[in-house]
C-alpha positions as CSV (number, residue, x, y, z in Angstrom):
1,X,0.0,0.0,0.0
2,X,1.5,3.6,-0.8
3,X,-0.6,6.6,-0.2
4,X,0.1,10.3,-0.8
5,X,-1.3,13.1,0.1
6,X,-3.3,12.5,3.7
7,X,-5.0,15.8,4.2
8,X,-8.0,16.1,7.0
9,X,-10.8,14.7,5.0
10,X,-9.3,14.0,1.8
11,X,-6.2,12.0,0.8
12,X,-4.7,9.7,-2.2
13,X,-4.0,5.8,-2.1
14,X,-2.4,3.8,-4.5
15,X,-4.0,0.5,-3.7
16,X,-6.9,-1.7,-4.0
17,X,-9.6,0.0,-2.7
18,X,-12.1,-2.0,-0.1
19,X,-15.4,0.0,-1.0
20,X,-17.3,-2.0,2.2
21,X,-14.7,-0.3,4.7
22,X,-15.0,3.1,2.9
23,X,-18.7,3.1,3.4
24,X,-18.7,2.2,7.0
25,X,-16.5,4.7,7.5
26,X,-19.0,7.5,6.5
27,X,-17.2,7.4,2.3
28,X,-19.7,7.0,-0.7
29,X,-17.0,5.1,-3.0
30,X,-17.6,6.1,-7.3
31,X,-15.9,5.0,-10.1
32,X,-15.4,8.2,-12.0
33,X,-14.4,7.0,-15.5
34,X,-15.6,3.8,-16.8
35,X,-17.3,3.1,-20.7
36,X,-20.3,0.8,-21.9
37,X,-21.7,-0.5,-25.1
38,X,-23.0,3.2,-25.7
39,X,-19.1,4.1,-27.2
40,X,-15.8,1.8,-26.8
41,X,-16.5,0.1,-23.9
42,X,-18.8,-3.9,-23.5
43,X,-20.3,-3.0,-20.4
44,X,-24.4,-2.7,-21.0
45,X,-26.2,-0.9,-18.5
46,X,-28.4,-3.1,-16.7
47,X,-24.9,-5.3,-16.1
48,X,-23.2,-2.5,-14.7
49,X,-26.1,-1.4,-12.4
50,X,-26.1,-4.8,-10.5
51,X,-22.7,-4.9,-10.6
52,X,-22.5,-1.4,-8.6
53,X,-24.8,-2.4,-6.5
54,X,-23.4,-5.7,-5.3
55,X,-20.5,-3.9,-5.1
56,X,-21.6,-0.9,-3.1
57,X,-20.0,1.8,-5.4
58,X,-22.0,4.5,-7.5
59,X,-20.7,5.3,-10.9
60,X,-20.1,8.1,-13.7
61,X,-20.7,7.0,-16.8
62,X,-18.6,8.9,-19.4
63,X,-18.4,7.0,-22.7
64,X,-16.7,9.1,-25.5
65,X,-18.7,11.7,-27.5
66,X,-21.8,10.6,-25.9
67,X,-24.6,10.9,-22.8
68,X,-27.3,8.2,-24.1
69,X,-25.5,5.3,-21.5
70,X,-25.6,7.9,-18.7
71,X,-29.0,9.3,-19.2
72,X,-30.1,5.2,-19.7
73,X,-28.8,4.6,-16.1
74,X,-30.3,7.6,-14.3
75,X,-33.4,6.9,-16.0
76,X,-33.8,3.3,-14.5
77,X,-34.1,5.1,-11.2
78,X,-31.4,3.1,-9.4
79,X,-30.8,2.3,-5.5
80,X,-26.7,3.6,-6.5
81,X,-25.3,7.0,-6.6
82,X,-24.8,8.0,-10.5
83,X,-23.2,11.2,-11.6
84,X,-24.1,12.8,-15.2
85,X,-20.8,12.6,-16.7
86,X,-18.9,12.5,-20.3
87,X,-15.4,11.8,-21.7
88,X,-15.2,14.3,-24.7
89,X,-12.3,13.7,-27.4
90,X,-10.5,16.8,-28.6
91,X,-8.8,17.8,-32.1
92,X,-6.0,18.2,-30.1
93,X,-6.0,14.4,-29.0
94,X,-6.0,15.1,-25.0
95,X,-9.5,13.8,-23.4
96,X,-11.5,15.8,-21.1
97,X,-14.0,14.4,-18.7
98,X,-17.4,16.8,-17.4
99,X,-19.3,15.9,-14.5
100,X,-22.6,17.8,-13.9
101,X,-25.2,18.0,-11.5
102,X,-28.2,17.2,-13.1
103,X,-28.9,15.0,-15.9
104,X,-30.9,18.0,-17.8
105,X,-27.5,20.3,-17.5
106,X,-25.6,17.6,-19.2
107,X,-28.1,16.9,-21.5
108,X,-28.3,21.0,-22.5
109,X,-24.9,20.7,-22.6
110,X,-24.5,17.4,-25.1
111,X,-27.1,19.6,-27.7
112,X,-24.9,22.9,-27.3
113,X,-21.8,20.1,-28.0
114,X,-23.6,18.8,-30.4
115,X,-24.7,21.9,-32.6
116,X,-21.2,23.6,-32.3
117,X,-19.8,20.0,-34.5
118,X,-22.6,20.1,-37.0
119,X,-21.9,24.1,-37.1
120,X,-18.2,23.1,-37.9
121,X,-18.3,19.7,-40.1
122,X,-22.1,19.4,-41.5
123,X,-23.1,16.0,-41.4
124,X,-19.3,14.7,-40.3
125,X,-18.8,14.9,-35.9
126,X,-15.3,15.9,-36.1
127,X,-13.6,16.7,-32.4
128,X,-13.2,20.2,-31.1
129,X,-10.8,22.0,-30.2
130,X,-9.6,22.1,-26.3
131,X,-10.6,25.5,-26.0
132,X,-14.0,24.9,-27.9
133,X,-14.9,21.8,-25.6
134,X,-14.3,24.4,-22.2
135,X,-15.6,27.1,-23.9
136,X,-18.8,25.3,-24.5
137,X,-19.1,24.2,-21.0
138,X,-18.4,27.7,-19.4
139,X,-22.3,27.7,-19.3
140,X,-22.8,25.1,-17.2
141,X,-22.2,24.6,-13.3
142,X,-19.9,21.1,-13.7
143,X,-16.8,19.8,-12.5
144,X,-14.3,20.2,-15.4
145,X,-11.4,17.2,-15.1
146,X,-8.5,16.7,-17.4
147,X,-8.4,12.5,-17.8
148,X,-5.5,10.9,-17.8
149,X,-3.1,13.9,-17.7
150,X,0.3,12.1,-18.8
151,X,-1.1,9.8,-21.1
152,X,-0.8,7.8,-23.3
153,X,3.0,6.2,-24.4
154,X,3.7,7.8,-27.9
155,X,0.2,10.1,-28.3
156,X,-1.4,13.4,-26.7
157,X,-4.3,11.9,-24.9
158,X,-3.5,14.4,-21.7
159,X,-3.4,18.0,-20.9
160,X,-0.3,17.9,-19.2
161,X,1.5,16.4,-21.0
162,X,0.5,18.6,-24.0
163,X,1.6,21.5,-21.5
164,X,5.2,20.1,-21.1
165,X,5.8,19.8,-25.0
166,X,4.4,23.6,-24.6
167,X,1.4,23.3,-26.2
168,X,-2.0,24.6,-25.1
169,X,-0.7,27.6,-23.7
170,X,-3.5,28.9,-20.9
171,X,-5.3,25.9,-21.0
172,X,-5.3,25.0,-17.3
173,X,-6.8,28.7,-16.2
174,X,-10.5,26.7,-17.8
175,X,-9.9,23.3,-16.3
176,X,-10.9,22.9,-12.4
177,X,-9.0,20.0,-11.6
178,X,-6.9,16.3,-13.0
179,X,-7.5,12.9,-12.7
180,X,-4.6,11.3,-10.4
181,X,-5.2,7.7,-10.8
182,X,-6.5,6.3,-14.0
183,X,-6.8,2.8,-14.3
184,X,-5.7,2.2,-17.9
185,X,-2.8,4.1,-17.0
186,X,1.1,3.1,-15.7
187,X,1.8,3.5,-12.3
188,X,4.8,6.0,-13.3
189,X,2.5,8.2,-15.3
190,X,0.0,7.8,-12.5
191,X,2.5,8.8,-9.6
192,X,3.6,11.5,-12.1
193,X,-0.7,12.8,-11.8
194,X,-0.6,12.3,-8.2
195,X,2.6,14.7,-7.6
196,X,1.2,17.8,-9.8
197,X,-1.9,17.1,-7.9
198,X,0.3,17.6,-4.8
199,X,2.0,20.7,-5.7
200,X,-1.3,22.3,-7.1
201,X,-4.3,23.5,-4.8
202,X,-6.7,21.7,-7.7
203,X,-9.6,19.1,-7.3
204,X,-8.3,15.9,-8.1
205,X,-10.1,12.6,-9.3
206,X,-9.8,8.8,-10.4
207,X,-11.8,6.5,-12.1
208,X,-11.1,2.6,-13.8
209,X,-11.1,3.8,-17.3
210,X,-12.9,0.5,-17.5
211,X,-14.1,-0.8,-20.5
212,X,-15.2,-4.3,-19.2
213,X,-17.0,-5.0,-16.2
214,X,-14.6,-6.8,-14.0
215,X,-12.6,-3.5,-14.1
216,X,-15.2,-1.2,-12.9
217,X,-14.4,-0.4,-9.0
218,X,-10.8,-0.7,-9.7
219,X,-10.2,2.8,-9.0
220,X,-12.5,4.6,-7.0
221,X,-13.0,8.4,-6.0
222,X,-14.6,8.6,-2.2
223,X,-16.6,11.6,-0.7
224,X,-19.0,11.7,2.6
225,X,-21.7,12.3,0.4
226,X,-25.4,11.5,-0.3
227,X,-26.2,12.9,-3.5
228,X,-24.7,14.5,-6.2
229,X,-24.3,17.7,-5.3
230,X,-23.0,16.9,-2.3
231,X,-20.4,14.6,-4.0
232,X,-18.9,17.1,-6.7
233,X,-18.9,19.9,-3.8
234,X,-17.0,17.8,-2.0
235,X,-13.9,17.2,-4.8
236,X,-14.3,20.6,-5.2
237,X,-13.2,21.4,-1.4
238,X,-10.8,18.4,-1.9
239,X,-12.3,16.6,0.7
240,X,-12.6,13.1,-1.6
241,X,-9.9,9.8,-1.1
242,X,-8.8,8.8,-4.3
243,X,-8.2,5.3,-4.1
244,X,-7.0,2.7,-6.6
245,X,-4.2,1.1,-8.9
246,X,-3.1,0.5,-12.3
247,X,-4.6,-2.6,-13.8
248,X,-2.1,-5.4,-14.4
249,X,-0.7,-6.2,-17.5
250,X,-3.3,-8.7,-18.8
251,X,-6.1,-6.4,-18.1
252,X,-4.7,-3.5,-20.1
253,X,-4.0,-6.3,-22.8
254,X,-7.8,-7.3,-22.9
255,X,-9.1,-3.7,-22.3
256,X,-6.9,-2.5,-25.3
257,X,-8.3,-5.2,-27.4
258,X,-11.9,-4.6,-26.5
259,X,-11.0,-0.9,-27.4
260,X,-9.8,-1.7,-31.1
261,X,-12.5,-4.2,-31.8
262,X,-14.9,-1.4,-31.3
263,X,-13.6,0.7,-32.9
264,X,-14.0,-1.2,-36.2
265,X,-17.7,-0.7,-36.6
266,X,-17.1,2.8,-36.2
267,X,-13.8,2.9,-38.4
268,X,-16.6,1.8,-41.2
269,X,-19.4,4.0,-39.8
270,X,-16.9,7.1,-40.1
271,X,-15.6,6.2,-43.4
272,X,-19.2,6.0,-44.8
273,X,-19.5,9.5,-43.3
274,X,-16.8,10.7,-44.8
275,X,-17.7,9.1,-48.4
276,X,-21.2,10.6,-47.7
277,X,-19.7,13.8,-46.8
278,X,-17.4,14.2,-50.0
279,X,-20.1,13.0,-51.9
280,X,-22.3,15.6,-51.3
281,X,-19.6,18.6,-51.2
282,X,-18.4,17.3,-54.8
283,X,-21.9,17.2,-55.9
284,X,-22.4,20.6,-54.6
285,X,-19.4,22.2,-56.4
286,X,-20.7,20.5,-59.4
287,X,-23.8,21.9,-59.3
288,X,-22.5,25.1,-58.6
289,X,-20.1,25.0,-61.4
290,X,-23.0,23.8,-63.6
291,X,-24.8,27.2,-62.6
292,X,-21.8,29.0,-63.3
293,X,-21.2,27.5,-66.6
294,X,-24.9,27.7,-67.7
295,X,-25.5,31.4,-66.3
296,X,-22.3,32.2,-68.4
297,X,-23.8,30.6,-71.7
298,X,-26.7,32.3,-71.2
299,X,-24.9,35.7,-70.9
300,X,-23.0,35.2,-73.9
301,X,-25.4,33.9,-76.1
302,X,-27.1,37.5,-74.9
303,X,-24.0,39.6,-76.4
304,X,-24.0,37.6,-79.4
305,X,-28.0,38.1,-79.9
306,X,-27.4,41.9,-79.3
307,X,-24.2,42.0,-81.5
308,X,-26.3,40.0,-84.1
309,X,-29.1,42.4,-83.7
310,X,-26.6,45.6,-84.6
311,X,-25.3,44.1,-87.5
312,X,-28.7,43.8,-89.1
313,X,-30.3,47.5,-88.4
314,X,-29.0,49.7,-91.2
């Protein structure tokens, strides 16, 4: 067991966490990042409610890009603790999770998401910018967390470390706070979330990053809290335990694999969007070049009436 960070009320563990214990002790233990069948992950919804429940955790469901899992869960009125939450994916390539505290703010928020990547790419849902993502949420009373800061090996999946290869410059002045353990992630990276997290006076957060059941509960965030509000007001104050690990090597191994088998379905989806897409821009250009082309015909043919009409008057 190593821990970091014991404060009064709050505090940081890296180790398994023991969500019985945490809730005797007063502690309402959530997984804060974890995916279903509604985006990359194989988890269905009614699975993962009994699974929570046994289990005596709540959960945040934040699938990529999309609220329908979340909104699914709340709306099967549930004896667990669930808190409206979403992963978004950036142009950039960091990820960005939201949390909010009602289902209809997350919701209003998903449609403003929504209508700014329509705006941008009609008919193609490319990623936003960063900024655009923040920018968007600046409406909204939620809890604004960079995932998986360090990660990933090789790619910009996190906000720091976009900010040590000096990109996204002011970035963190519109983010409230990091996740410190992720459980997809390395311990080193994790430990490396954990002491900015230390150093900072932010919110800090973890989550499984589960995309399978077994994983869900791996990594759990912990607040002496009741509802919702109450919960996110709590990280705020930094008054949550973050508790949790890394998941061993065969689990990142299946959880990887579960990820790019998904993904192929929606590798086809997005290419038939982007054929549609084309399709419809070269179409358009066509038919605007047709326009052209016909309008100037019909102005020509005009001069050459008129110039044919001067020749003949005497």
């Amino acid at each position: 067991m190593k821990s970091f960070m014991p404060e009064d009320k709050g505090g940081i563990c890296y180790c398994a966490p023991d969500s019985v214990a945490l809730r005797a002790d007063g502690y309402y233990p959530v997984d804060m990042h974890l995916h279903t069948i509604h985006s990359d992950g194989r988890t269905k919804i009614p699975d993962l409610i009994r699974y929570a429940e046994r289990e005596k955790i709540g959960v945040a469901i934040t699938d990529h890009n999309e609220i329908s899992g979340s909104i699914d869960a709340i709306a099967k009125n549930s004896t667990i603790l669930i808190i409206p939450g979403i992963e978004l994916e950036t142009r950039e390539g960091p990820h960005l999770l939201f949390y909010f505290y009602t289902a209809g703010d997350m919701e209003d928020f998903f449609h403003d998401f929504t209508v700014e990547r329509n705006r941008q790419t009609p008919g193609l849902l490319q990623n936003l910018t960063v900024r655009e993502c923040l920018d968007v949420a600046s409406d909204y009373d939620c809890l604004r967390i960079a995932a998986h800061p360090y990660g990933y090996f090789g790619i910009n999946r996190g906000i720091l470390k976009c900010i040590e290869k000096e990109m996204l410059p002011g970035v963190l002045d519109h983010i409230d706070g990091i996740e410190v353990i992720c459980g997809g992630m390395m311990y080193g990276l994790n430990e490396k979330a954990i002491m900015y997290a230390k150093g900072h006076d932010i919110p800090y957060t973890g989550g499984s990053d589960a995309h399978i059941l077994s994983d869900v509960g791996n990594v759990v965030s912990a607040v002496a809290a009741e509802t919702v509000e109450e919960f996110l007001d709590g990280i705020i104050r930094r008054e949550n335990l973050v508790i949790g690990s890394s998941g061993g090597y065969i689990a990142r191994c299946t959880t990887a694999g579960v990820i790019a088998w998904s993904f192929v379905p929606y590798t086809f989806e997005q290419a038939g969007l982007h054929y549609r897409y084309q399709k419809r821009r070269t179409k358009d250009l066509v038919s605007s070049h047709q326009t052209k082309i016909s309008s100037y015909r019909s102005r020509q043919k005009e001069r050459e009436d008129d110039s044919e009409e001067r020749r003949e008057k005497p």
